[in-house]
C-alpha positions in Angstrom: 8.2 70.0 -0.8 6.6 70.6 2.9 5.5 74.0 4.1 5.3 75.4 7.3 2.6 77.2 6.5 -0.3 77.2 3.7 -2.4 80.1 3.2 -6.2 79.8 1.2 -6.2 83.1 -0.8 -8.6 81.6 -3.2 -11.2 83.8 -4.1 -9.4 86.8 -2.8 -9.0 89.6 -5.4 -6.0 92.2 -5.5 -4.2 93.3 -3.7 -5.8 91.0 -0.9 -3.7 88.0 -1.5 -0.5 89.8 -1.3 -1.5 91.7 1.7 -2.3 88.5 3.6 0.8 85.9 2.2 2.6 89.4 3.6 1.1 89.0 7.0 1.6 84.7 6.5 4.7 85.7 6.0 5.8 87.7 8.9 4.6 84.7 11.5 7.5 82.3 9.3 11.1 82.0 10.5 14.0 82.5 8.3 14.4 79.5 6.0 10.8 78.7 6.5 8.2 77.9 3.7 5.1 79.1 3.4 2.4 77.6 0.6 -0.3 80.0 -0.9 -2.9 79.4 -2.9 -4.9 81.9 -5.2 -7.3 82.5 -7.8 -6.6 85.7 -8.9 -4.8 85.5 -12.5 -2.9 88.7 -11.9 -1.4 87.1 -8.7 1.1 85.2 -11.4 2.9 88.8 -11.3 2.0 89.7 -8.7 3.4 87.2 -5.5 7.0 86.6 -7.8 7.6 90.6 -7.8 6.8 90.8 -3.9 8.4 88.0 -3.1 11.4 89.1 -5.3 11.7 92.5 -3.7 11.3 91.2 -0.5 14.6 88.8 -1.1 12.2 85.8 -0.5 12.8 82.8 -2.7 9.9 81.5 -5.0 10.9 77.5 -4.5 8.1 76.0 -6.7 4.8 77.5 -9.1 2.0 75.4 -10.6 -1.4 75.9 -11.2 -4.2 73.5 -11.8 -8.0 73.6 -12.4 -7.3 77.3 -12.4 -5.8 77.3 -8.7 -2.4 78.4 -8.6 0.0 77.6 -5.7 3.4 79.1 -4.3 5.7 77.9 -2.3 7.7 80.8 -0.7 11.0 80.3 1.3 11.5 83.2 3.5 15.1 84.8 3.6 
């Protein structure tokens, strides 16, 4: 799936990586994706609670070579 927007949050510990896919976030459109990528393990909980209260819709997860990556469709 395309995004409109990827973020690098690798490397970032919390709560850094949910403050900045917040701010990411707020630049997106309604209906529009936005790709983050982190490091932080507790970021698995983390980014599907946020993104849950904020009515935001988590379209895809996966990690790999322990970088995991979101893609986030803005309500």
């Amino acid at each position: 799936m395309k995004s409109n927007l990827q973020l690098d949050a690798k490397g970032l510990s919390c709560p850094m990586p949910i403050v900045k896919t917040k701010k990411a976030m707020d630049t997106l459109a309604s209906g529009e994706v936005l790709e983050v990528q982190v490091t932080d393990k507790g970021a698995l909980a983390d980014i599907p609670a946020w993104a849950k209260a904020g009515g935001h819709t988590i379209l895809d997860q996966s990690e790999e070579a322990g970088i995991m990556t979101f893609l986030i469709q803005k309500v």
